[in-house]
Steps between C-alpha positions, in 0.01 A plus 500: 500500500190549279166491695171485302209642706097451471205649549224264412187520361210294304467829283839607531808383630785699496896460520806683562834394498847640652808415536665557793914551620547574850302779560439608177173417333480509111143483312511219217126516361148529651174431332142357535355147373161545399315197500250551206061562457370495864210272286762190412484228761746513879739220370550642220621806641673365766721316206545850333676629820680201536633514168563870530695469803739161322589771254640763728673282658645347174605867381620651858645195655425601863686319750258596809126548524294694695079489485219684703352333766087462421269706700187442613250718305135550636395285180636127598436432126783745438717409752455137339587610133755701620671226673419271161740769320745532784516107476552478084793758562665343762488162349665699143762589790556203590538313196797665473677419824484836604459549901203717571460732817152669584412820625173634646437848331568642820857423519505588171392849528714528871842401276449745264322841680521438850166446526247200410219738496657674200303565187571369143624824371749547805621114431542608124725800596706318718590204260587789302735642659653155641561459129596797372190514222429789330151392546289250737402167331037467492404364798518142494864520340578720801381268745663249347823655516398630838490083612861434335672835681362373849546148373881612447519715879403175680712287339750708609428565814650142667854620309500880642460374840788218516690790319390721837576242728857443364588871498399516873661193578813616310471837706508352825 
């Protein structure tokens, strides 16, 4: 199964995407969207990311997304823009019929260290080593790959445990 992950942002969004076969967890492509001169206008933008995110999606042909919950900022302005962005990249999502799960940053950050106080450069090391990169993606890639890999362990968490319930049944 091929799960594209985001990370968005009015500045910069970025994306990662994996494939994934049982347990094993393949990296496909990451990258950022930028979405142009701070100076041109928000819908314009907003239509940049959009556009940016149709053509991932037309290359990669993910057949699961996963996007970063918004969180609330001490600006409101930038919580609002932020969710403006979130909103142009979910709706690219869903213009293609793909299902889209959310994840707080948090969880995010719990999936992949163990901890959701982890820093960015402990986040980048572990989506490292989860896929076997000879070096971590930037930061917005990383976190983008970071929401696809826990994306991909809760997905699969519903299976593992009718698999564990089965075996114990079995075992009886």
């Amino acid at each position: 199964m091929r799960w594209i992950g985001i990370d968005p942002g009015l500045r910069t969004t970025g994306f990662g995407v994996i494939d994934v076969n049982g347990q094993k967890l393949t990296y496909v492509a990451s990258g950022t969207i930028e979405s142009g001169d701070p100076t041109k206008g928000l819908p314009e933008r907003l239509g940049i990311l959009y556009a940016g995110i149709k053509e991932v999606l037309e290359t990669y042909h993910p057949e699961s997304a996963a996007i970063e919950e918004v969180f609330l900022n001490v600006n409101p302005r930038s919580t609002l823009i932020l969710g403006q962005a979130r909103g142009a990249v979910i709706a690219a999502l869903v213009s293609e019929k793909l299902p889209v799960a959310e994840y707080s940053a948090l969880r995010v950050k719990q999936s992949i260290v163990g901890t959701g106080r982890a820093a960015k450069p402990q986040v980048q090391e572990m989506v490292k080593r989860l896929l076997r990169l000879n070096r971590a993606p930037e930061t917005d890639a990383s976190d983008a790959l970071g929401v696809a890999i826990c994306a991909t362990h809760h997905a699969q968490l519903p299976k593992t445990l009718t698999e564990i319930a089965a075996t114990k049944k079995r075992n009886k």
